[in-house]
Residue, then its C-alpha position, 0 to 999 in steps of 0.5 A: x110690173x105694170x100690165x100691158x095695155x092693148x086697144x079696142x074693136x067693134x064686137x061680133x058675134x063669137x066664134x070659135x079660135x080653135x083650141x090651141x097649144x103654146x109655149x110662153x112667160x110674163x113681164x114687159x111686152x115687145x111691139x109685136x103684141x102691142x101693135x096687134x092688139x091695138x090693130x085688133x082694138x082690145x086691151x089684153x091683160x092677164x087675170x088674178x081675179x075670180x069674176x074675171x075667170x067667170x067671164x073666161x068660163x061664159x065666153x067659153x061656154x058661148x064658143x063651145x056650148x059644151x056638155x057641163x061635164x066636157x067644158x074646156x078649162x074649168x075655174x079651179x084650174x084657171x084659178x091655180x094657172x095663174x097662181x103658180x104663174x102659168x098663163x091665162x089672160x083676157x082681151x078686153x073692149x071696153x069692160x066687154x071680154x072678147x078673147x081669152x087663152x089659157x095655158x100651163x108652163x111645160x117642159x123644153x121651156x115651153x107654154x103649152x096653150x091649153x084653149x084660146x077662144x075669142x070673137x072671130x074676124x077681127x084679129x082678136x086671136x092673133x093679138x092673143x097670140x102676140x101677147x102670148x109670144x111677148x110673155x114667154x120671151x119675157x120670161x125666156x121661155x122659148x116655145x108655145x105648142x098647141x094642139x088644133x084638129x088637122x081638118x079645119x083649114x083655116x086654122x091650119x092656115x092661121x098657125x102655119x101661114x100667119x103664125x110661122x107654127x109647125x106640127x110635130x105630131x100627129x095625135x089620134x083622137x088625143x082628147x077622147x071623146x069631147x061633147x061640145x057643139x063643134x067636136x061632138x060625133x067625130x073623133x079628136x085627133x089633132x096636130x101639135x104644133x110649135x111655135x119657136x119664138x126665137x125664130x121671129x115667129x110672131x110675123x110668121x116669118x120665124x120658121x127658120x126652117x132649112x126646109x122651108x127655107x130651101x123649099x122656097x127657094x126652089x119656088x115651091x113654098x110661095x103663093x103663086x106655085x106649086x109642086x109635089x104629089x098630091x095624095x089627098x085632094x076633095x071630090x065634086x062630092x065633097x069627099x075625100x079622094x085618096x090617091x097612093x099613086x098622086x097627081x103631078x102639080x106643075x107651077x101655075x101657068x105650066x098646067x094643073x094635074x089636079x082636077x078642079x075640085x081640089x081648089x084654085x090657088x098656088x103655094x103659100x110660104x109658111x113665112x107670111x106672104x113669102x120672102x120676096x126673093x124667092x125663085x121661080x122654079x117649081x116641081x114639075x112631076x109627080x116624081x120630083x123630089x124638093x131642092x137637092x137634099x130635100x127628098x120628095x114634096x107630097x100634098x095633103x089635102x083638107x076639106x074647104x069647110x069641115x064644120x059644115x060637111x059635119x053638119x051636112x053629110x056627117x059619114x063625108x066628115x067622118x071619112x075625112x078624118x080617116x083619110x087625113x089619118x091616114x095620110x098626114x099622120x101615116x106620113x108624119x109618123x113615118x118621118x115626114x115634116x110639115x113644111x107649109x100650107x097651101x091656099x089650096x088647102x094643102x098640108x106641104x109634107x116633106x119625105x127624106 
């Protein structure tokens, strides 16, 4: 079967495409990952060979810089990944690697990506995803989970706004203790997300979500509105303020119960920008529940640069993963549902 062939892009300096879980399979590719690709100007392909694999473990090494002992995928497994037909492909400009993701076949037709990682800024990780999806449909796989650290707000924003992924569970400190640049003094916990592809999701518009939907509907789950009680929100300090009892959000225009510090913009759609028909009605109390049959809307804050306060104020970091813990993951282990993220940086919990 030929492979792909993607497009190309001026290359920056790498960052980090946080870590991430999927469910896909091989063979022809649909638009969908094509267009993004050459949008991204790279050539995206899958590897066989070990100098390809070399590359995957340098380019790694530059995002991570991890402990020797603590690296994300090591060569031996990239190497029986993709002998026994799991994923691992490579986002190429010219003969320079830019992009590579790395997964393994799971149950419930699923690829769970293991780790993506890929210069930043350029739509390198979204054309990774695209290819993803494009593989797995091809293979009749129907689902690609990752896991992605619920504190970094524009991950969460890229998996559940740009993708159309939802948490399923929240995982306390799931890989341990991880020596690496970016993770290294603080606990993992992270948020599993799914990504159902035969729900569209590669546009974000593939929740297929009653509740997304219906939340939409209602004016809750589109930029531009909100509703819902905001139980976490950032203080002037940077630190979380936690709040069991929650602040009344209005729709914008209508007043704010939020005080400032917790951002400035209204409610993103987990759909990508929102269907257009949406309605115009919001929640208005702090004891409002969603649309009928939807239960209550409750708003979890995140902090607006995680990475950063680590660095700076590493006891603020840590007291963001604790109140975030405590929150989100008290709320999903209770049988809350994600539903959307807000520009606010906001996780939109649904309680039935």
């Amino acid at each position: 079967m030929a492979k792909p062939v993607w497009g190309g892009a001026a290359r920056r300096a790498v960052g980090l495409v946080e870590v991430w879980v999927v469910a896909c399979v091989n063979g022809g590719m649909s638009g969908y990952g094509e267009a993004a690709a050459k949008a991204a100007g790279v050539v995206i392909r899958e590897l066989q060979e070990i100098a390809e694999f070399q590359q995957v473990y340098r380019l790694f090494d530059e995002i991570w810089h991890p402990d020797p002992r603590n690296v994300p995928v090591t060569m031996e497994l990239m190497i029986g990944f993709a002998h026994t037909g799991s994923y691992v492909a490579g986002a190429f400009e010219g003969g320079s690697l830019v992009g590579a993701s790395v997964g393994f076949l799971a149950a419930r037709r699923t690829l769970h990506s293991h780790v993506t990682g890929a210069v930043i800024g350029r739509g390198i990780g979204y054309a990774l995803k695209s290819h993803q999806r494009d593989w797995c449909l091809d293979r009749g796989l129907e689902r690609i989970t990752w896991t992605f650290d619920p504190l970094v707000r524009r991950n969460a924003r890229f998996n559940l706004v740009r993708l159309g992924a939802m948490p399923e569970e929240y995982l306390e400190d799931f890989y341990g203790v991880m020596a690496d640049a970016i993770n290294e003094g603080d606990a993992s916990d992270r948020l599993l997300a799914a990504w159902r592809l035969g729900d569209g999701g590669a546009t974000g518009s593939g929740v297929g979500s009653g509740a997304v939907g219906a939340l939409g509907e209602a004016g809750v789950g589109t930029a531009g509105s909100a509703g819902g009680r905001a139980v976490l929100v950032e203080g002037e300090d940077r630190r979380p303020v936690v709040r069991d009892d929650g602040w009344p959000l209005v729709r914008n225009g209508a007043g704010d119960g939020v005080p400032d510090s917790a951002g400035d913009g209204g409610l993103e759609s987990a759909r990508a920008g929102g269907p257009e028909s949406v309605g115009d009605g919001g929640l208005e109390s702090a004891g409002s529940g969603g649309p009928e049959g939807m239960g209550e809307v409750v708003l979890v804050g995140t902090p607006a640069d995680i990475e950063r306060l680590r660095r700076e104020d590493p006891a603020a970091g840590k007291a963001w993963r604790r109140a975030v813990r405590e929150k989100l993951g008290g709320l999903m282990k209770a049988g809350g549902h994600v539903v959307g993220f807000t520009d606010r940086g906001e996780y939109v919990v649904v309680i039935n």
